[in-house]
TIRO-2110 file (N, C-alpha, C; in Angstrom, 1 decimal):
// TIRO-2110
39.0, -37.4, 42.2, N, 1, A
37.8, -36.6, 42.0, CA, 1, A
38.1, -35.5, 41.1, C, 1, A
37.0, -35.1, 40.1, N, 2, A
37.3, -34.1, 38.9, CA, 2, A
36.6, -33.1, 39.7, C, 2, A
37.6, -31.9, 39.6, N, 3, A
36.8, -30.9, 40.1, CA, 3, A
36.0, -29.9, 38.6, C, 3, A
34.3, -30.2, 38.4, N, 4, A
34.0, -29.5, 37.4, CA, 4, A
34.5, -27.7, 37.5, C, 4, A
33.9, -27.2, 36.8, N, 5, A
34.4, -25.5, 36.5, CA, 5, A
33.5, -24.8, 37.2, C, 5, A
32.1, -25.8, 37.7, N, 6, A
31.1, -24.7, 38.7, CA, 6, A
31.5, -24.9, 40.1, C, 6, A
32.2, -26.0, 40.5, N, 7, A
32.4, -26.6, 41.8, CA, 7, A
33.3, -25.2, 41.9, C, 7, A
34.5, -25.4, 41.4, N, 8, A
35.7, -24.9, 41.4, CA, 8, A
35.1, -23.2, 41.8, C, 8, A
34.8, -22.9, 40.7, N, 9, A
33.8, -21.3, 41.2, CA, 9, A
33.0, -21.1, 42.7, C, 9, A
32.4, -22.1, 43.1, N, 10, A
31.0, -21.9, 43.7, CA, 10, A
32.9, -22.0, 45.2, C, 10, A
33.4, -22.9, 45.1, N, 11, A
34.3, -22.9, 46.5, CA, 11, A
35.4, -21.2, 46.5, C, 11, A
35.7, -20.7, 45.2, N, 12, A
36.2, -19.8, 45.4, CA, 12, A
35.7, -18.6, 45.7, C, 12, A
34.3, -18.7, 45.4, N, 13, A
33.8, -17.3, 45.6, CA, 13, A
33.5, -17.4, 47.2, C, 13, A
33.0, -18.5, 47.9, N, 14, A
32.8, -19.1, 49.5, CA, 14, A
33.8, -18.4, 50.3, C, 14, A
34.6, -18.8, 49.2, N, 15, A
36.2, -18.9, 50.3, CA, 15, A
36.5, -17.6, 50.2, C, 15, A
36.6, -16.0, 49.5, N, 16, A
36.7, -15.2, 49.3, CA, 16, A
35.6, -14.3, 50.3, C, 16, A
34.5, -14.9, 50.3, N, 17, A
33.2, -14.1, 51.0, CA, 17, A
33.2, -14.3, 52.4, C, 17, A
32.1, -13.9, 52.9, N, 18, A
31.9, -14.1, 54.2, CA, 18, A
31.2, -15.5, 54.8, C, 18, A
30.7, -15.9, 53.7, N, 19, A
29.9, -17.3, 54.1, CA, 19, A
30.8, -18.6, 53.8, C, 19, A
31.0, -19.3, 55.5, N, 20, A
31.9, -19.9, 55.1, CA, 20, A
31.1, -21.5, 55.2, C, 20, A
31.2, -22.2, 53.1, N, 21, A
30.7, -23.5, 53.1, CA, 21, A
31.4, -24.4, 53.4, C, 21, A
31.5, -25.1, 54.6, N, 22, A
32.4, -26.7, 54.5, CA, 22, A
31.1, -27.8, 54.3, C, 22, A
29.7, -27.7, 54.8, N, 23, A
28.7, -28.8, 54.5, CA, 23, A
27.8, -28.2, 53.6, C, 23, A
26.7, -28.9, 53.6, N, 24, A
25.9, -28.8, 52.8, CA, 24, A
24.8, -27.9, 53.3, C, 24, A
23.7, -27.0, 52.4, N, 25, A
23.3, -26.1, 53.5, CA, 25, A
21.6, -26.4, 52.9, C, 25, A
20.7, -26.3, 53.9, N, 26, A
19.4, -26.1, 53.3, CA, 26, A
18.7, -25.6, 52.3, C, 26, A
18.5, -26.3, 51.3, N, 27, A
17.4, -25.7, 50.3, CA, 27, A
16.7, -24.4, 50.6, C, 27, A
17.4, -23.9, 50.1, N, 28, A
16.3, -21.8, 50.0, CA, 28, A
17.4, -20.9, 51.1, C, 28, A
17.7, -21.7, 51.8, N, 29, A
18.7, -20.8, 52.9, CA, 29, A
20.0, -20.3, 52.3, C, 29, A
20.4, -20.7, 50.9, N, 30, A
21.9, -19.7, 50.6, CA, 30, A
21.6, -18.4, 50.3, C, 30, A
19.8, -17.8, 49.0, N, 31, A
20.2, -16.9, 48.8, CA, 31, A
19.8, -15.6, 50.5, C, 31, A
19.0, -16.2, 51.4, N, 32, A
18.8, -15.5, 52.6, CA, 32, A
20.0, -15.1, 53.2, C, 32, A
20.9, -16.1, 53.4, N, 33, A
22.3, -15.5, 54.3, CA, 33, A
23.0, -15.0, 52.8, C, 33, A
23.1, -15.0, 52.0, N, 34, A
23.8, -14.1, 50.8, CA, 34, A
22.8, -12.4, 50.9, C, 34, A
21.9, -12.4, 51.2, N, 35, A
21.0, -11.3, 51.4, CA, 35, A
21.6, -10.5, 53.0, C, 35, A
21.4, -11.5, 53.9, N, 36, A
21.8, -11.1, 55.6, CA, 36, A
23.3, -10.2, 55.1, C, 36, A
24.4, -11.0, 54.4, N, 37, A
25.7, -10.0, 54.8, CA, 37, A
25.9, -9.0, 53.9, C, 37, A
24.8, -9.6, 52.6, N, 38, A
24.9, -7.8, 51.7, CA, 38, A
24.5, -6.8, 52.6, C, 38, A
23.4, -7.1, 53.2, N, 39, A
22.6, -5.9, 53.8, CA, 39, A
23.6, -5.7, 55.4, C, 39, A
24.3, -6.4, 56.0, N, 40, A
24.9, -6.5, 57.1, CA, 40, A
26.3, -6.2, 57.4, C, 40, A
27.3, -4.8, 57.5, N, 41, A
28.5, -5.0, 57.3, CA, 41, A
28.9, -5.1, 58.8, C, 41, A
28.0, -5.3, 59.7, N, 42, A
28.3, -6.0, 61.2, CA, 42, A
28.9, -7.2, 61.3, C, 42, A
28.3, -7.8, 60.5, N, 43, A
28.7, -9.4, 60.3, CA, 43, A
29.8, -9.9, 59.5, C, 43, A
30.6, -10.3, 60.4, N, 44, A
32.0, -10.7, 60.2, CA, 44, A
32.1, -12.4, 59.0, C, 44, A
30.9, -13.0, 59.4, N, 45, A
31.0, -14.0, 58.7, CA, 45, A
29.9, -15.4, 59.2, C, 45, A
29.2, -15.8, 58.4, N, 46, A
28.2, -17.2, 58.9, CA, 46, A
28.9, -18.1, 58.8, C, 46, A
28.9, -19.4, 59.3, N, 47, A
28.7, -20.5, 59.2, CA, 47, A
28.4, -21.8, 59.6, C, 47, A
27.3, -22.1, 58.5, N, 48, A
26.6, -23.1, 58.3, CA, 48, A
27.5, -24.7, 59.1, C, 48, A
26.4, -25.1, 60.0, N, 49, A
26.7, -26.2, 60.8, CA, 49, A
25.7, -27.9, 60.5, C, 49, A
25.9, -28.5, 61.3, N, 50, A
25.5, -29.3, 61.3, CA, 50, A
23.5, -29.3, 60.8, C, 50, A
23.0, -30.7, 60.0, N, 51, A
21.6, -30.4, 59.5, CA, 51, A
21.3, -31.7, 60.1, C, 51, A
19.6, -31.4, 60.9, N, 52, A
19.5, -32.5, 61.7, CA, 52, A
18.1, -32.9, 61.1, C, 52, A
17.1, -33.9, 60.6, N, 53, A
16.2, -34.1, 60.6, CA, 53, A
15.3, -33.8, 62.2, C, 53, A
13.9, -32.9, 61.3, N, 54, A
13.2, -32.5, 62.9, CA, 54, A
11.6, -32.5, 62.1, C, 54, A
10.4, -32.9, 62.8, N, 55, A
9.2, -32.9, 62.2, CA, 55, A
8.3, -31.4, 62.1, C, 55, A
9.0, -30.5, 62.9, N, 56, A
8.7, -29.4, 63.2, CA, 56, A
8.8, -28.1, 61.7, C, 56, A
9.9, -28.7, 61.1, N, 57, A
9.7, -27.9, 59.5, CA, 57, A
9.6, -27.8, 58.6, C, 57, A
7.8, -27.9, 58.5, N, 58, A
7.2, -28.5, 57.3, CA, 58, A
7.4, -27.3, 56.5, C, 58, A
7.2, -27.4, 55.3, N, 59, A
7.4, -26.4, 54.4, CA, 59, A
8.9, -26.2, 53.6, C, 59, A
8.8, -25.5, 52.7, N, 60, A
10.1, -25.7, 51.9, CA, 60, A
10.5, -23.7, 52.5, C, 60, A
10.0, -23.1, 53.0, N, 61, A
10.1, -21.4, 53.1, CA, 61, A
11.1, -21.9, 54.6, C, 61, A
12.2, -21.3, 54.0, N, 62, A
13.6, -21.0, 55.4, CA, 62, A
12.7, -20.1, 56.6, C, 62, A
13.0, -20.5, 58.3, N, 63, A
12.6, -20.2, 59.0, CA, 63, A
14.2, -19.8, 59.7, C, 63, A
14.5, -18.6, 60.6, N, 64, A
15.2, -18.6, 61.4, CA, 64, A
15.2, -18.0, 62.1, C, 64, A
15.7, -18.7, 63.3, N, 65, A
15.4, -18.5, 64.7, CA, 65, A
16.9, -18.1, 65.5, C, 65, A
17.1, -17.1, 66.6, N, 66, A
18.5, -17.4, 67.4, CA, 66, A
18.1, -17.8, 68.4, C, 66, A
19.1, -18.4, 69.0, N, 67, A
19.0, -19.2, 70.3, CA, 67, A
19.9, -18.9, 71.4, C, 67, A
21.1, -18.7, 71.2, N, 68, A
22.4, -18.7, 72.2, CA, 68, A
23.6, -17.6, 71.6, C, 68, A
23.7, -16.8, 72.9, N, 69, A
25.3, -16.1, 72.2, CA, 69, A
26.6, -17.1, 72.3, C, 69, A
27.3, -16.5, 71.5, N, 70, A
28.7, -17.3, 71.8, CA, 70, A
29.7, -16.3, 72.0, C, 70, A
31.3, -16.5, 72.1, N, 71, A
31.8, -15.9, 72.3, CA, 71, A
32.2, -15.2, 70.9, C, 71, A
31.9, -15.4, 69.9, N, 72, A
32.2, -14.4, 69.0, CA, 72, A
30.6, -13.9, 68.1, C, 72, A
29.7, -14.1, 68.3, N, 73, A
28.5, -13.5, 67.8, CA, 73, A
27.0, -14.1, 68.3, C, 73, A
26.6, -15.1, 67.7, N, 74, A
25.5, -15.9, 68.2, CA, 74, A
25.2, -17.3, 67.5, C, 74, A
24.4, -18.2, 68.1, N, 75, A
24.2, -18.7, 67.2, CA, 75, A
22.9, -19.2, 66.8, C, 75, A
22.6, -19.5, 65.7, N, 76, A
21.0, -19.3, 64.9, CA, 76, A
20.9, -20.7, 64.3, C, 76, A
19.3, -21.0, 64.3, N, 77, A
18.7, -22.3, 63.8, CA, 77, A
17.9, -22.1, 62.5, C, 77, A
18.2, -22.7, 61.3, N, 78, A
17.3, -22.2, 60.6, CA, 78, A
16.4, -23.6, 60.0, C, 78, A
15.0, -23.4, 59.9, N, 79, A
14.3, -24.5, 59.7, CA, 79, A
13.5, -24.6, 58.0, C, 79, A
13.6, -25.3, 57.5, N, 80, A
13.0, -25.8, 56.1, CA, 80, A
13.1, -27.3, 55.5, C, 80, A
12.0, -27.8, 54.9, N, 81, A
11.6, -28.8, 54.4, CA, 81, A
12.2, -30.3, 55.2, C, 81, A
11.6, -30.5, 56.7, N, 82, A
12.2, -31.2, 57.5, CA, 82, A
13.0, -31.2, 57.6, C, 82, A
13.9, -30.0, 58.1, N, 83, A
15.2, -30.4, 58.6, CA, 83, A
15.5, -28.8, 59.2, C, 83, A
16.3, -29.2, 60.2, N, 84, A
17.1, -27.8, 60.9, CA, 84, A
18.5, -27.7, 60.7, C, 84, A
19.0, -26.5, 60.7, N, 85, A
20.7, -26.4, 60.3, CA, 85, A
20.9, -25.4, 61.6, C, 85, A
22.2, -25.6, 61.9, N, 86, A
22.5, -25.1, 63.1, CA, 86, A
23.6, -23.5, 61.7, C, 86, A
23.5, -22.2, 62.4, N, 87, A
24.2, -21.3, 61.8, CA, 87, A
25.1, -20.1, 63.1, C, 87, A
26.4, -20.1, 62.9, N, 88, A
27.2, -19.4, 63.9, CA, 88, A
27.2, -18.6, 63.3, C, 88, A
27.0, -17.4, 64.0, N, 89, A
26.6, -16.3, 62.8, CA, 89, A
28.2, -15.4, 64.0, C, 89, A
29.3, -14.8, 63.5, N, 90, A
30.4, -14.0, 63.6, CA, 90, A
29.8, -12.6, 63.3, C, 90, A
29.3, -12.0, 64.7, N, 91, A
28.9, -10.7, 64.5, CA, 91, A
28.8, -9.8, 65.9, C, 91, A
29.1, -9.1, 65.5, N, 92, A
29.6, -7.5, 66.5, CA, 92, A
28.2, -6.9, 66.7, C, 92, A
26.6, -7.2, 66.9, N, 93, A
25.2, -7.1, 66.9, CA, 93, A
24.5, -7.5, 68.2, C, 93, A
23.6, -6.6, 68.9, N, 94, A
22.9, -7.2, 70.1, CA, 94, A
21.8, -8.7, 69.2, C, 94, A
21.3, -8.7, 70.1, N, 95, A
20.3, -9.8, 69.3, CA, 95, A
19.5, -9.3, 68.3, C, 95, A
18.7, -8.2, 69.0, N, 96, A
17.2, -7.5, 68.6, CA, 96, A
17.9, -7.0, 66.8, C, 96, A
19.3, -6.4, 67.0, N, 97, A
19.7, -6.0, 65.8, CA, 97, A
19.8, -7.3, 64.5, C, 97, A
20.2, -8.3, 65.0, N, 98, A
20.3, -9.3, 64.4, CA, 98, A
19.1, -10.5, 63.7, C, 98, A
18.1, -9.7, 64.9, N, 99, A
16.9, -10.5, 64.6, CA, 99, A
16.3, -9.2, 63.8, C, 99, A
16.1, -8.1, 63.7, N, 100, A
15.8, -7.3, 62.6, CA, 100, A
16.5, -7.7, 60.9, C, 100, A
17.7, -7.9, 61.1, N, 101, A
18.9, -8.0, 59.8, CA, 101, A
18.1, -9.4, 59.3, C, 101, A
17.6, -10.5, 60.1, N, 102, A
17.5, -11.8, 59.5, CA, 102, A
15.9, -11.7, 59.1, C, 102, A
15.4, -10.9, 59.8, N, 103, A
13.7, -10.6, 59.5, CA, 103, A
13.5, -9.9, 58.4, C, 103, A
14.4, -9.2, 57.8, N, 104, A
14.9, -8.1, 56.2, CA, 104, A
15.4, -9.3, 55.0, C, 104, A
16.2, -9.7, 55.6, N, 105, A
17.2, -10.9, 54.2, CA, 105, A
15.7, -11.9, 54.0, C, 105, A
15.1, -12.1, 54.8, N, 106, A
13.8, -13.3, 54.7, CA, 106, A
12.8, -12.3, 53.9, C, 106, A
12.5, -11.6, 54.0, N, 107, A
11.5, -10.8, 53.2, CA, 107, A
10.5, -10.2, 54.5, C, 107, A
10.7, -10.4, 55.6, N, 108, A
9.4, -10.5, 56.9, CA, 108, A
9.4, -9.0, 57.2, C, 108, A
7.9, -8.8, 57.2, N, 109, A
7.9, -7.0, 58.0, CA, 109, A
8.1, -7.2, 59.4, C, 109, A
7.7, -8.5, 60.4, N, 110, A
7.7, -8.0, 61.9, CA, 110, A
8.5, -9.3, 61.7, C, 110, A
10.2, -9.0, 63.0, N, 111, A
10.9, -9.9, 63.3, CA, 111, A
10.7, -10.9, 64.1, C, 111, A
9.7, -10.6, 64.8, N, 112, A
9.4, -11.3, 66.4, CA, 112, A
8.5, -12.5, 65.7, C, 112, A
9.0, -13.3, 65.8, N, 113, A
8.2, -14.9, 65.8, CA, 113, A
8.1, -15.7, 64.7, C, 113, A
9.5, -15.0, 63.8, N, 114, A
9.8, -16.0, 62.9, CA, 114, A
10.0, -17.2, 62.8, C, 114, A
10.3, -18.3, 63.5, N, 115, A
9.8, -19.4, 63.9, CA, 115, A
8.7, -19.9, 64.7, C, 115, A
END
């Protein structure tokens, strides 16, 4: 496999940053989590998990939701153009804080009921 000159860039800068890409990630959801950790220096680091087909996300506009803590932050669902991505988000944040920071990177004035 040829690695082009953008590939090569787009994995260095990944690998350097806090967002870490090993799949592939939802249409509109890189520049929102590139927004979450500018504006977030709580957040140790995302990443992007498994993407499941679901009928529930019509629309091409990223939706995200948290669902469950884990032992090192939480983890978050984000929904757009039929399909859901699972996101472990690595952060030192109660929820309400986290659901404010992800209701800012989205553009949203009220965080409550973004999905």
């Amino acid at each position: 496999m040829v690695a082009s000159e953008g590939f090569t860039e787009m994995r260095l800068r990944a690998a350097k940053g806090k967002l870490k890409v090993e799949h592939s990630i939802l249409g509109g959801l890189r520049p929102v989590l590139e927004r979450l950790l500018a504006n977030s220096p709580q957040i140790r680091s995302v990443i992007p998990g498994v993407i499941r087909p679901v009928r529930s996300a019509r629309g091409d506009q990223v939706r995200l939701r948290i669902t469950t803590p884990t032992p090192t932050g939480w983890k978050a669902l984000a929904f757009a153009s039929g399909a859901r991505q699972e996101l472990f988000v690595n952060a030192s944040m109660t929820r309400d804080e986290l659901e404010a920071a992800l209701a800012t990177a989205q553009g949203l004035q009220n965080p409550q009921g973004n999905c």
